[in-house]
C-alpha positions in Angstrom: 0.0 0.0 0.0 1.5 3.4 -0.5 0.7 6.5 1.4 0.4 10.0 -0.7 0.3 12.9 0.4 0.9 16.6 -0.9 2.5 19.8 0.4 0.2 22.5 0.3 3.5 25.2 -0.2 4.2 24.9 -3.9 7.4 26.9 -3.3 10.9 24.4 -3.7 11.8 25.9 -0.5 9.4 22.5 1.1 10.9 20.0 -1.5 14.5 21.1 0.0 13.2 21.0 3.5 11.6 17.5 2.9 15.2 16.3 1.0 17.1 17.4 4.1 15.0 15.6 6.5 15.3 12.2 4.5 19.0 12.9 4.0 19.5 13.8 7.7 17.9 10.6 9.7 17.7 8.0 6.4 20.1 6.1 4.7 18.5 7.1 1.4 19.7 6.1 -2.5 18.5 8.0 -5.2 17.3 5.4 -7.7 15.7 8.1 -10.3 15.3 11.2 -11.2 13.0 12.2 -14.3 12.1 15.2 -16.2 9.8 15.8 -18.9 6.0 17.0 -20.3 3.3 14.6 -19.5 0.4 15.9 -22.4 -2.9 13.5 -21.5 -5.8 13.2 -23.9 -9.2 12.3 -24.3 -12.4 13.6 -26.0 -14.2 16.2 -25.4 -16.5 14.4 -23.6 -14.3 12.3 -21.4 -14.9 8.7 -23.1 -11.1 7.1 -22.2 -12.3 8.5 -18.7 -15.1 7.3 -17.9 -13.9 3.7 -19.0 -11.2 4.3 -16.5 -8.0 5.3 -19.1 -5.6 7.8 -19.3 -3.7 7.9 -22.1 -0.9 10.6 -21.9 2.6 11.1 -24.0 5.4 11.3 -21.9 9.3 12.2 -23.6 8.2 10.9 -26.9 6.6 7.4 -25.2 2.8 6.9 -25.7 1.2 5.3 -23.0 -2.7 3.8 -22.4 -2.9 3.7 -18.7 -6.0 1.7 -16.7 -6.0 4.2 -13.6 -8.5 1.6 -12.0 -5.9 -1.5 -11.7 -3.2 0.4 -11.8 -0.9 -0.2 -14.5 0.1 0.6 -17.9 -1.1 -1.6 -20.2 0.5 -0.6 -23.5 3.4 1.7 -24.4 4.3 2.9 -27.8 6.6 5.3 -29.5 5.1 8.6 -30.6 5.3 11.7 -32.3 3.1 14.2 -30.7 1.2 15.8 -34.0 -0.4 18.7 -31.6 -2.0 20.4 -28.5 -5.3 20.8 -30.5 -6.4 18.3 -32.7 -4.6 14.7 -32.0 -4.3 11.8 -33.8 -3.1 8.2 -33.3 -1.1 6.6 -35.5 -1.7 2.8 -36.4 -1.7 0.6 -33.7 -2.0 -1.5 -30.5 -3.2 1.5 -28.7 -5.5 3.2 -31.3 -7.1 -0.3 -31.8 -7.9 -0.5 -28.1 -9.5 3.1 -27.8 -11.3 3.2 -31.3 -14.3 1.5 -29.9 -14.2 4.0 -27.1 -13.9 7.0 -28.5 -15.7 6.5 -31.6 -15.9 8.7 -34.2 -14.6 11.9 -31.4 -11.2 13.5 -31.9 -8.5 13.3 -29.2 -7.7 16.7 -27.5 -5.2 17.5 -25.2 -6.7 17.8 -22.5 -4.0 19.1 -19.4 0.1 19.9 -20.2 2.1 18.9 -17.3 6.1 19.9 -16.5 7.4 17.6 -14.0 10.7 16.5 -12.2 10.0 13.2 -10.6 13.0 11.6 -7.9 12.9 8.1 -6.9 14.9 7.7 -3.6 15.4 4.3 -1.7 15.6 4.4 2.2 17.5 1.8 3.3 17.8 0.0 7.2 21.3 -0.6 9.4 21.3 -3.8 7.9 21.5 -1.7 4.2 18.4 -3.3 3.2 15.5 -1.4 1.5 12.4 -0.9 3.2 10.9 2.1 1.8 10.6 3.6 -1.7 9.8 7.6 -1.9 8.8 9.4 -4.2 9.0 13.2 -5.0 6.9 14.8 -7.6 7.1 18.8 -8.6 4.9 20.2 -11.5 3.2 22.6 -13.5 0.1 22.3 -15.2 -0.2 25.0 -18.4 -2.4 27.4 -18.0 -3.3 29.0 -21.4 -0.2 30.6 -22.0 1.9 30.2 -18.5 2.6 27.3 -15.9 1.1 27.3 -13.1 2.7 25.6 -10.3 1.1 22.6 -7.9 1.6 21.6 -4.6 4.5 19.3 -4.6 3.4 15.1 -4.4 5.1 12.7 -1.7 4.3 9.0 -2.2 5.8 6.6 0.3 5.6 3.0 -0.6 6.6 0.4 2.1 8.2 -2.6 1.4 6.2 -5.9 2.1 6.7 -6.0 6.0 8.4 -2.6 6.6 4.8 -0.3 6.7 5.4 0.1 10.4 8.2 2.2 9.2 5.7 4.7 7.8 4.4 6.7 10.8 8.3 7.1 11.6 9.2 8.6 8.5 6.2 11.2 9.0 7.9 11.9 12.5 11.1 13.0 11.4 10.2 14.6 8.7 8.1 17.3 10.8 6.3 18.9 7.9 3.4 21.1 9.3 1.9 21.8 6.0 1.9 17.7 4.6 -1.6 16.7 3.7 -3.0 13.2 2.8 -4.2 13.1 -1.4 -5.8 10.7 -2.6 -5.7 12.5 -5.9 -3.5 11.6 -9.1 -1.9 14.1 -11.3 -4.3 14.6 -13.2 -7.4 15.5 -10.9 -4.5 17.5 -8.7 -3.7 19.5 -11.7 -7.6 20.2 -13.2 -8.6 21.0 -9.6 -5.9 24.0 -9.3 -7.6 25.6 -12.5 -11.4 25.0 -11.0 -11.5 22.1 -13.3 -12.4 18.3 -13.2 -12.2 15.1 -15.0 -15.6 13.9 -16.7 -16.8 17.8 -16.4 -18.6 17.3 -19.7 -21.1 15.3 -21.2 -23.9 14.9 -23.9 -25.8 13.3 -21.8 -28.4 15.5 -19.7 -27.5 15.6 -16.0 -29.7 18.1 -14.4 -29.7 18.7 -10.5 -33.1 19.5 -9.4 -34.2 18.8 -5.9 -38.2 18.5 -4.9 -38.0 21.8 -2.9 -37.2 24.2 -6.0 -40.5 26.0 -7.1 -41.0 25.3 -11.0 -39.7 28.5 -12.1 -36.3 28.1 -10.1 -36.2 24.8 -11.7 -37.3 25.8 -15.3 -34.8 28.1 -15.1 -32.2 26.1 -14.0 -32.6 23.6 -17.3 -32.7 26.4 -19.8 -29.4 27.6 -18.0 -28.0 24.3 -18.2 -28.9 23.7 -22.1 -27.5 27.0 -22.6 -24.4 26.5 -21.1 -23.9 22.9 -23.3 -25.1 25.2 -26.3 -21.8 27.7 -25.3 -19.1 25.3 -24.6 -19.9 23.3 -28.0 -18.9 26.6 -30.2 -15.2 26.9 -30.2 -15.1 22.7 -31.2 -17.9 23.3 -33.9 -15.9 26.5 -35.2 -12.8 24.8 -35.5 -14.7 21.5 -36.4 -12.7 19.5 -34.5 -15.1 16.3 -34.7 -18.8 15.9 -36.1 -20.4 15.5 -32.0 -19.5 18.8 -31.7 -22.4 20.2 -33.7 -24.4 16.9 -33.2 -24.6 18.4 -29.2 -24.9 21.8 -30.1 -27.7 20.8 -32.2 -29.6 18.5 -29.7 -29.3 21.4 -26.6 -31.0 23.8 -29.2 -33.5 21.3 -29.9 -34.0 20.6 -26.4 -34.7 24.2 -25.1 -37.3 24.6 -28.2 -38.9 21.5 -26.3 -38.8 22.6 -23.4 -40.5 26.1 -24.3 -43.1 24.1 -25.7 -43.9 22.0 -23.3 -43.3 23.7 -19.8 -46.1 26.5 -20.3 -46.9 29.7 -17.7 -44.1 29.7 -15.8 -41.8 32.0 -17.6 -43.1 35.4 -19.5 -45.1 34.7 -22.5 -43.7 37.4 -24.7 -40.2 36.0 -23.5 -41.0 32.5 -24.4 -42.1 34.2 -28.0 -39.0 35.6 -28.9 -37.3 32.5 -27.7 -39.1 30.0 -29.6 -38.5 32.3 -32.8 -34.6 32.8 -32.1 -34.1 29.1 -31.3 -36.1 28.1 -34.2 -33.8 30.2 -36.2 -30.5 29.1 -34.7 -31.5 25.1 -35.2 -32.6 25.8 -38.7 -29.0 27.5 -39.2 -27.5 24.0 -38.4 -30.2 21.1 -40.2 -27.8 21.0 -43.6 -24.7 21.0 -41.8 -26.0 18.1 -40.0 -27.5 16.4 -42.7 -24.5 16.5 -44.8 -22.4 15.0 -41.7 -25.0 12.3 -41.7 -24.5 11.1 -45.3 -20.3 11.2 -45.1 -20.3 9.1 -41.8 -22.3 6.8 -43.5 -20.0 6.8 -46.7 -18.3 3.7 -46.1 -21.9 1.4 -44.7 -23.6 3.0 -48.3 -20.3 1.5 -50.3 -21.0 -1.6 -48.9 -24.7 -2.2 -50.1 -23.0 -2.1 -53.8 -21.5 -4.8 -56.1 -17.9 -4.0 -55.6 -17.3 -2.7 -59.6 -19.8 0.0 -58.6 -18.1 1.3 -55.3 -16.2 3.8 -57.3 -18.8 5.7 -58.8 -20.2 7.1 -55.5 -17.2 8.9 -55.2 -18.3 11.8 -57.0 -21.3 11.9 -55.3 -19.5 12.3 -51.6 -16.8 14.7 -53.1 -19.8 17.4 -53.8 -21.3 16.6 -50.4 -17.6 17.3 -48.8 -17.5 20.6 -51.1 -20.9 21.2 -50.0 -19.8 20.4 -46.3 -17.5 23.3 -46.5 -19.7 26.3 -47.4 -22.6 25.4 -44.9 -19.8 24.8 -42.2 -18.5 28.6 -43.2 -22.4 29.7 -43.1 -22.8 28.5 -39.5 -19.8 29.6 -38.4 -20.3 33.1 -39.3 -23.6 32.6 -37.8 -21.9 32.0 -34.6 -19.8 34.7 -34.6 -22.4 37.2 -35.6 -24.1 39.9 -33.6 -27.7 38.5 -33.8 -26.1 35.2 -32.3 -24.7 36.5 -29.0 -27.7 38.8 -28.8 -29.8 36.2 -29.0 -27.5 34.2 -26.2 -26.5 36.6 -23.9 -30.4 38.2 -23.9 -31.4 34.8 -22.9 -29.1 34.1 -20.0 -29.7 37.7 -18.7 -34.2 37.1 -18.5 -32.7 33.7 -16.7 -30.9 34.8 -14.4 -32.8 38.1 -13.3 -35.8 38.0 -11.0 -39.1 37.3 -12.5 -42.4 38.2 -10.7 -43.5 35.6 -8.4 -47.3 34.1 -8.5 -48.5 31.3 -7.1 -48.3 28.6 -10.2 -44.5 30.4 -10.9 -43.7 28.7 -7.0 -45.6 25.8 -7.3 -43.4 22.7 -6.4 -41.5 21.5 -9.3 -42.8 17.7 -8.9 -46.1 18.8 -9.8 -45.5 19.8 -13.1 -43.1 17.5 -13.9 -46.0 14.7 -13.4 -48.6 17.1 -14.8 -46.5 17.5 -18.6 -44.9 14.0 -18.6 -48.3 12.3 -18.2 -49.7 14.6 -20.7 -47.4 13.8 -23.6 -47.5 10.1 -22.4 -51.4 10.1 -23.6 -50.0 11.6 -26.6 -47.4 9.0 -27.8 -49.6 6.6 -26.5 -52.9 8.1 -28.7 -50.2 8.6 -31.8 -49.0 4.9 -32.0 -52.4 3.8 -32.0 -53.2 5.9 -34.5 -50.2 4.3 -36.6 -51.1 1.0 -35.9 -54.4 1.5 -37.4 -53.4 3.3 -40.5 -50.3 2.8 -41.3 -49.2 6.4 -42.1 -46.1 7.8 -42.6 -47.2 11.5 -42.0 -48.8 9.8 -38.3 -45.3 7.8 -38.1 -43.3 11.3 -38.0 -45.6 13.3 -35.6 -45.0 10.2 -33.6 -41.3 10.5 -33.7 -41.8 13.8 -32.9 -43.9 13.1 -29.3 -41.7 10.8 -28.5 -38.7 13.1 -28.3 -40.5 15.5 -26.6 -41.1 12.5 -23.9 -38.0 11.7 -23.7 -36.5 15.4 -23.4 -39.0 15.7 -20.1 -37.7 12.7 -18.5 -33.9 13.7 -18.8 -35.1 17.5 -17.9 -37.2 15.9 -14.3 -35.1 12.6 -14.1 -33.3 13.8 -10.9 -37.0 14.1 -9.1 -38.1 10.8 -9.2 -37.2 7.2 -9.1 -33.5 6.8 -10.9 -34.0 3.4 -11.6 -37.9 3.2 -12.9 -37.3 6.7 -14.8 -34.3 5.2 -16.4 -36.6 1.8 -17.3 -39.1 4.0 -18.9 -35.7 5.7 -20.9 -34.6 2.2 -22.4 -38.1 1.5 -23.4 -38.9 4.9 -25.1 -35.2 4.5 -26.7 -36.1 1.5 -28.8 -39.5 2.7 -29.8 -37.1 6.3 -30.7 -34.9 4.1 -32.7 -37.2 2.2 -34.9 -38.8 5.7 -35.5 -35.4 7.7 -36.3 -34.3 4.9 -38.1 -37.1 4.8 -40.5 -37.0 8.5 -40.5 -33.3 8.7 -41.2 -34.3 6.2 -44.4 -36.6 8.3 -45.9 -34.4 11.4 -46.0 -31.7 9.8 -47.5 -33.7 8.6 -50.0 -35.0 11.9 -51.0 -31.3 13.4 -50.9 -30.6 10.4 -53.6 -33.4 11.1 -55.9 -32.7 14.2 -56.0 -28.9 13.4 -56.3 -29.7 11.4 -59.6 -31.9 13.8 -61.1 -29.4 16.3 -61.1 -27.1 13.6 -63.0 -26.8 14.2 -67.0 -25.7 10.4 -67.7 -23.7 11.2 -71.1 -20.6 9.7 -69.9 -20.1 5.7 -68.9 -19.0 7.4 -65.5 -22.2 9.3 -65.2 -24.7 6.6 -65.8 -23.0 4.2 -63.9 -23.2 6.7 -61.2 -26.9 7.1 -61.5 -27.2 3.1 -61.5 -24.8 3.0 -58.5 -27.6 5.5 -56.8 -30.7 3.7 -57.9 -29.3 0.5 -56.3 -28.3 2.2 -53.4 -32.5 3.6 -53.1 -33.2 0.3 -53.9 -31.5 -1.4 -51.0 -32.6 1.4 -48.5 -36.1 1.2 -49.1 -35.7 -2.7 -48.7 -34.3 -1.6 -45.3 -37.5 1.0 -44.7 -39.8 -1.5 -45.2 -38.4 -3.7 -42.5 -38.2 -1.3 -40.4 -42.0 0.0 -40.8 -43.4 -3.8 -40.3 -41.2 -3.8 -36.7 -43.2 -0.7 -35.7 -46.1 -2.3 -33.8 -43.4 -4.6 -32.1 -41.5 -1.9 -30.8 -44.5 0.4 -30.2 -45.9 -2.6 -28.2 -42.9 -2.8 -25.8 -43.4 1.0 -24.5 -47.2 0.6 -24.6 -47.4 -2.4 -22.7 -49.1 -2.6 -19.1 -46.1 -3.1 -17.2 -44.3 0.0 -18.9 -47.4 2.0 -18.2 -48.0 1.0 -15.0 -44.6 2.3 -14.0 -45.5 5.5 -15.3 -48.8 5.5 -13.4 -47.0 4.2 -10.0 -44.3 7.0 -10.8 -46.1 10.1 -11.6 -49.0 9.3 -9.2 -51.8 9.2 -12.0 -55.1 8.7 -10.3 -57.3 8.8 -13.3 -57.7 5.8 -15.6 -56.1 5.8 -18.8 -58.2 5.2 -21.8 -57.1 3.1 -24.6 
């Protein structure tokens, strides 16, 4: 077991005082000493992280580090490309992490300068019983180093941790503190900053004793804030997620405006709605374009193989495409009319609205009151569906759903973790058969339309069109699957056990009709 600890000076003045010490009552060895720039990297989002990695360069030596056993388990030699966009090269370690990470670019995520000593205190009998360790660093900050508290690890031999509290004795250091922290959260916490401070998933703290405008306010704030910190990634379009998240908190505060009524100012909630509306429209061809190029590859692969080729045209004008609507939104962002519409926003948030009595009503109530309400809704819609078949009811549905599912993330903290996250997995799979089948149908259209604009002269150009019209083919083959697994999945959130939840959940006294 080894003991850490951390002195809260951060001058050298304690490592010298702490060297002394050892030097004075120890036999000690030095067995080490190390100097270098630790780099560590993960996504934006913190996927290596929450798996329990680090992966960090250290002098030119790549290393993929499981911080929950321990140990390294693979090294490799690197060249570090740079601090802002990173990118493996071909091997071991990128073979490990791609199903991890995904399709997110690896960011630097901390810089460290450190000197690390390695001493060795031996007993009268010159045999080693303790190993020390001494760690001083910097983390950058911006454009400076910032120094940290220096890091004392003391690692007994096997039999020898009696030795320990003797060591802390004559060492006499007023300001040495126990840390259970590594480098990393040591460093991040001396800029105000954690590990895992990020994610796309919706992780709103609201307690039962906030009033419904408190809490109302406190999602918008919270979507807002996502909205903010996914700019300087989408402007420098580091990775596709960036917008993807962007996206999805616009969409989700439009929802929310919808759905959580007479709490906020009305003429407030207007302008919202319109300057959201606007923003997400800003980003829907970005997004579909992104859409189509990830997919390049899985569209290749529904082709004979001497047809492959000829949809390379066809993604070149999408990437060409790509570029001008990334531009667009981009100088949207940086406009005036976009940080009015932002910093207006967070301003009516944060100020003090009039209070009246449905404004402080507790925030449980309404939760139940809208969640049960668009419940009936998805509930009436998928009927609806399964009676008719249509694909105009189909898209409304998909629609309801969403909204469902935005109102349980919003309220999730209020209730029942477990059941709320039940009802989540259930609504998912009726979402996915939905955006699936939605997702079909606008790439089909995008492919029509692709062809038509196709003068088949040339050999090249017709056997581009064919390559198209096999590739509709094939993915309304997949449509029509996925429309005859509707009532299945519809069945599975519909069902009495599912709904019963919901009724046992949100307190539902009335009967439901069916």
């Amino acid at each position: 077991m080894a003991y850490s600890y951390i002195i809260k000076k951060t001058s050298t003045k304690s490592v010298s005082q702490l060297l002394n010490a050892l030097q004075t009552n120890f036999t000690m060895i030095q067995e080490s000493k190390q100097q270098g720039t630790y780099h560590y990297f993960d996504t934006f989002d913190w996927r290596l992280y929450r798996q329990g990695y680090y992966l960090y360069l250290f002098n030119q030596y790549l290393y993929l580090y499981q911080f929950t056993k321990k140990k390294i388990e693979d090294r490799e030699e690197s060249q570090y490309p740079s601090a802002e966009k990173f990118s493996l090269q071909d091997g071991i370690i990128l073979r490990k992490i791609t199903p991890i990470i995904d399709i997110r670019a690896l960011l630097c995520m901390a810089t460290f300068r450190i000197t690390n000593q390695s001493f060795r205190i031996l007993n009268r009998d010159d045999k080693t019983v303790v190993r020390i360790q001494i760690e001083q660093s910097r983390i950058k900050d911006k454009t400076r180093y910032k120094n940290l508290s220096s890091y004392l690890e003391i690692q007994p031999l096997r039999g020898y941790a009696n030795q320990v509290p003797g060591i802390l004795k004559k060492l006499s250091l007023d300001d040495l503190l126990i840390s259970k922290d590594d480098l990393l959260k040591r460093g991040l916490a001396t800029l105000g900053k954690m590990p895992a401070d990020y994610s796309s998933k919706v992780n709103i703290r609201l307690t039962n004793r906030m009033s419904a405008l408190d809490a109302t306010k406190q999602i918008y704030i919270y979507l807002l804030d996502i909205i903010r910190r996914n700019e300087n990634g989408l402007i420098k379009d580091i990775d596709t997620e960036f917008l993807h998240d962007f996206r999805v908190s616009i969409r989700r505060t439009r929802s929310a405006l919808g759905q959580i009524k007479g709490i906020l100012d009305e003429n407030v909630v207007l302008k919202a709605k319109e300057n959201f509306s606007y923003l997400g429209r800003s980003t829907n061809k970005l997004r579909d374009i992104d859409v189509y190029l990830l997919g390049e590859q899985q569209y290749k692969l529904m082709l004979p193989v001497e047809l492959r080729p000829y949809l390379n045209s066809f993604f070149e004008d999408l990437k060409e495409q790509r570029k001008i609507e990334h531009q667009s939104l981009v100088k949207t962002i940086k406009s005036v009319k976009y940080k009015r519409i932002l910093s207006d926003w967070e301003s009516y948030l944060k100020s003090e609205d009039i209070r009246n009595r449905q404004k402080m009503a507790p925030v449980r109530e309404l939760a139940k009151n809208i969640i049960m309400k668009r419940n009936k809704k998805v509930l009436k819609f998928g009927q609806r569906v399964l009676i008719t078949g249509s694909d105009e009811l189909l898209h409304q549905l998909r629609i309801e759903c969403k909204k469902l599912r935005y109102l349980l993330e919003f309220f999730n903290s209020l209730f029942s973790q477990e059941k709320i996250q039940y009802l989540v997995r259930k609504l998912k799979l009726l979402q996915d058969n939905l955006g699936d089948y939605n997702d079909l149908v606008i790439q089909q259209k995008r492919l029509i339309d692709s062809a038509r604009d196709i003068t088949p002269r040339t050999r090249s150009g017709k056997n581009t069109v064919l390559a198209l019209g096999i590739l509709i083919g094939k993915l309304n083959e997949k449509q029509q699957i996925i429309k005859k697994e509707f009532a299945k999945s519809f069945s599975g959130y519909a069902a009495q056990e599912v709904q019963k939840i919901l009724d046992e959940l949100f307190q539902v006294q009335e009967r439901r009709v069916r």
